[in-house]
C-alpha positions in Angstrom: 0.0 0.0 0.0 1.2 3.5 -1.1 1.0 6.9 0.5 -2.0 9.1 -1.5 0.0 12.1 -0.9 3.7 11.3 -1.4 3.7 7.7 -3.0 6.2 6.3 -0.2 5.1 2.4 0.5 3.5 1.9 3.4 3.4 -0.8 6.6 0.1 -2.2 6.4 -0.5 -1.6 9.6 0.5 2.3 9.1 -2.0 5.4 10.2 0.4 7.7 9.5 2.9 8.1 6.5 6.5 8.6 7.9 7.6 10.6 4.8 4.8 13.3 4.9 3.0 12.4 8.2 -0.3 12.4 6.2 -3.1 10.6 7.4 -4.2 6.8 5.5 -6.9 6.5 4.3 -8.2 3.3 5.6 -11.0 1.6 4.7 -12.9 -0.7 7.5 -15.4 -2.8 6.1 -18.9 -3.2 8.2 -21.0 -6.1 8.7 -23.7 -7.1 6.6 -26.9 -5.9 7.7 -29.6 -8.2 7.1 -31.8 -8.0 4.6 -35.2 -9.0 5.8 -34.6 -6.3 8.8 -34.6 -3.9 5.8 -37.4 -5.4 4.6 -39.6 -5.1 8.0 -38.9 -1.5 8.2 -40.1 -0.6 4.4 -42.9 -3.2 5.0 -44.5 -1.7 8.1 -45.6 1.6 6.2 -47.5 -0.9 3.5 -48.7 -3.4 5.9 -47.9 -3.4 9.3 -49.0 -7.0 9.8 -46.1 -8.1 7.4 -43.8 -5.8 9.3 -44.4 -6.7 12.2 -43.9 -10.7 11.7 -40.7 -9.8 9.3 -39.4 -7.8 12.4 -39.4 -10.6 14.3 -38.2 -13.1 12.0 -35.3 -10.9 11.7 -34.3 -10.4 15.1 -34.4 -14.4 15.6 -32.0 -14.1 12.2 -29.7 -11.8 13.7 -29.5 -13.4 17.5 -28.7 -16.7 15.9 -26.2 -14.9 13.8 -23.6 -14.8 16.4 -22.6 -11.3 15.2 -21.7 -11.7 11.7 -25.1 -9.8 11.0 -26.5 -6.2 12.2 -29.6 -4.5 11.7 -31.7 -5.1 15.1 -32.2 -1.4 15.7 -34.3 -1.4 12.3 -36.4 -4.9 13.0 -36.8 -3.3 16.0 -38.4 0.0 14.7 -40.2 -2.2 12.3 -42.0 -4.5 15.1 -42.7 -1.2 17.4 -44.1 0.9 14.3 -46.0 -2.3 13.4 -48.1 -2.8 16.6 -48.8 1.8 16.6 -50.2 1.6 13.1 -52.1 -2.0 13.6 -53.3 -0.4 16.6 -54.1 2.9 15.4 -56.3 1.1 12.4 -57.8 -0.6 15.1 -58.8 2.3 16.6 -59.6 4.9 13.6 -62.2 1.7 12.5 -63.8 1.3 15.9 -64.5 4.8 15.9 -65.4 5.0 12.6 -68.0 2.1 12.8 -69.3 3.8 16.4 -70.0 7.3 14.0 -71.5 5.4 11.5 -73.7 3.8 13.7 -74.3 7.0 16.0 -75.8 8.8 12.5 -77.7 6.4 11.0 -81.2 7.3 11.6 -83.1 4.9 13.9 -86.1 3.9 11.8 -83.3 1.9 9.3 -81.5 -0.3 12.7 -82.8 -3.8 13.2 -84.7 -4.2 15.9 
């Protein structure tokens, strides 16, 4: 490996060139984040059902992992976001049905 500024071959354990003193550019790659925890976060805006059950197929993925794989802050946010919006449509339809009901006149209920 080479110095970017003065060309002087570096150790490859280097930080520092010791011709120039300027810093290496080192490149550390991550680990993989996994896929279907990607997946449970986009999913959970469509249908949070799917999220929700992706979330925690990809937390089980990512404990049994052993640490080659990250991503269980965003299965996570997908399970959590999943049970608000099931919850809220839950809620906005109960609501909904209990308004419908309230103005329907009562000569058209079943008695």
């Amino acid at each position: 490996m080479n110095c970017a500024s003065c060309g002087q071959e570096l150790d490859s354990r280097a930080i520092f060139c010791s011709k120039c003193g300027s810093a290496v550019d080192i490149y550390v790659a991550g680990l993989p984040t996994a896929g279907i925890a990607v997946a449970a976060l986009i999913s959970v805006f469509f249908v949070p059902v799917l999220g929700i059950v992706l979330g925690y197929v990809a937390r089980s993925e990512i404990k049994n992992s052993r640490g080659t794989k990250v991503g269980r802050g965003l299965a996570t946010a997908a399970i959590v976001l999943g049970w608000v919006f099931s919850i809220s449509y839950i809620l906005f339809f109960v609501i909904w049905i209990a308004l419908l009901l309230a103005s329907t006149p009562d000569s058209l209920l079943v008695d």
